[in-house]
N, C-alpha and C positions, 0 to 999 in steps of 0.2 A: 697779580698776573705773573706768571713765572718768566723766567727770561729768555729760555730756549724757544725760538724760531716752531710755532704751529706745523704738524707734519699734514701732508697734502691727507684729505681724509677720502676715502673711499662710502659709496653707496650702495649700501644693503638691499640690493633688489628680487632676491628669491628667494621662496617663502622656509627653505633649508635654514639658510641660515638664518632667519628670525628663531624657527625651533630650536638651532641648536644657541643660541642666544639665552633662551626661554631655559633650557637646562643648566646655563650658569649661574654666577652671582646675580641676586638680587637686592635692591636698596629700592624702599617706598620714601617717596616722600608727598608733600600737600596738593603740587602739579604734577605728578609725573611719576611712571615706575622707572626705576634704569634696570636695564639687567646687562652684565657682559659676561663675554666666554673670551679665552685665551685662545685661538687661530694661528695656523702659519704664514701669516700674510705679512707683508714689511710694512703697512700703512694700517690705521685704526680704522674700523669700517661704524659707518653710523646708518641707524634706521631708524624711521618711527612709524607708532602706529594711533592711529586713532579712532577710537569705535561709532559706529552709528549711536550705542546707548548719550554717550558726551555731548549731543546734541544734533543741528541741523548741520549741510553743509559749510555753510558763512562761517559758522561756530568750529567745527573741527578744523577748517583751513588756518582758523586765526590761531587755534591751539599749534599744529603744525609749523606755523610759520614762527612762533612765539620760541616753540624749543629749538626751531633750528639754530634762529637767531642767540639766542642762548649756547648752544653749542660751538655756534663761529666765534663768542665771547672766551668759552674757556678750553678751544682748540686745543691750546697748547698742554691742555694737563692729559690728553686722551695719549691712552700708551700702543706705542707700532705691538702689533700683533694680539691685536683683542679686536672684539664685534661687539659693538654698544649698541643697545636698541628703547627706545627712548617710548612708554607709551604713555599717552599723553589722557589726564583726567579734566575733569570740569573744570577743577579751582584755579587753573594754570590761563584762563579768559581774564579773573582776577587779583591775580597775586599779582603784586607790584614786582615790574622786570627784572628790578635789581635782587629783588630778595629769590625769583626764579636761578638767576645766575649764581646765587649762592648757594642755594640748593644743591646743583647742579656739580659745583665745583665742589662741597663738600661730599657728594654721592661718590662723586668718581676719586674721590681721595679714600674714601672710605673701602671702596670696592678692591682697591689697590691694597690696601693696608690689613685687609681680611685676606689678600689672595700672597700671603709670602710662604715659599714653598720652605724656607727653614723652616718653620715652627709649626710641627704635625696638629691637623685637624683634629678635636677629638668629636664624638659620636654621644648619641643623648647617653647613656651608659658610661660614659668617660672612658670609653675605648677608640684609642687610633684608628682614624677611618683612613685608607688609600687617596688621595687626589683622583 
């Protein structure tokens, strides 16, 4: 757990910014897609989603509630000025909590670690893509 104090998180509630979420990073993992976009906002905003296909209502509730819970674990690694949006799969009903939390915290380490504006993108052709 890092040591810096959780920033107050903000909710994703209009369906804009899920899309422009959807045009950022993305990171799959066994429960959950993440994707984040870089925002002008001073707090990290989170959303989720979860589809009819993942199952009944009981079932997506429990996936919902599963990631949130997950996300108040590793608050403190989400960075002020990005839109996380968390969609949530089947296997996250049975993946053990802890291993969901690590998931979670390695995604959003990872998503960071792809997004450093020193070191230029390149493009499937090995040409410098823009940001």
């Amino acid at each position: 757990m890092p040591d810096t104090p959780a920033l107050p998180l903000r909710r994703l509630k209009k369906r804009a910014q899920f899309l422009k979420a959807a045009r950022g990073t993305k990171v799959a993992r066994r429960g959950f897609v993440l994707q984040a976009v870089r925002v002008g906002e001073d707090s990290p905003g989170v959303g989720f989603t979860v589809t009819n296909k993942t199952g009944n209502a009981p079932a997506r509730n429990r996936i919902r509630r599963r990631l949130r819970a997950a996300v108040a674990k590793t608050g403190g690694q989400l960075a002020a000025g990005h839109d996380y949006v968390l969609i949530g799969r089947r296997e996250a009903l049975n993946e053990p909590f802890a291993a969901l939390v690590e998931d979670l915290s390695a995604s959003i380490r990872r998503i960071h670690k792809v997004e450093r504006p020193d070191k230029p993108r390149k493009g499937r052709a090995g040409v410098e893509v823009e940001p």
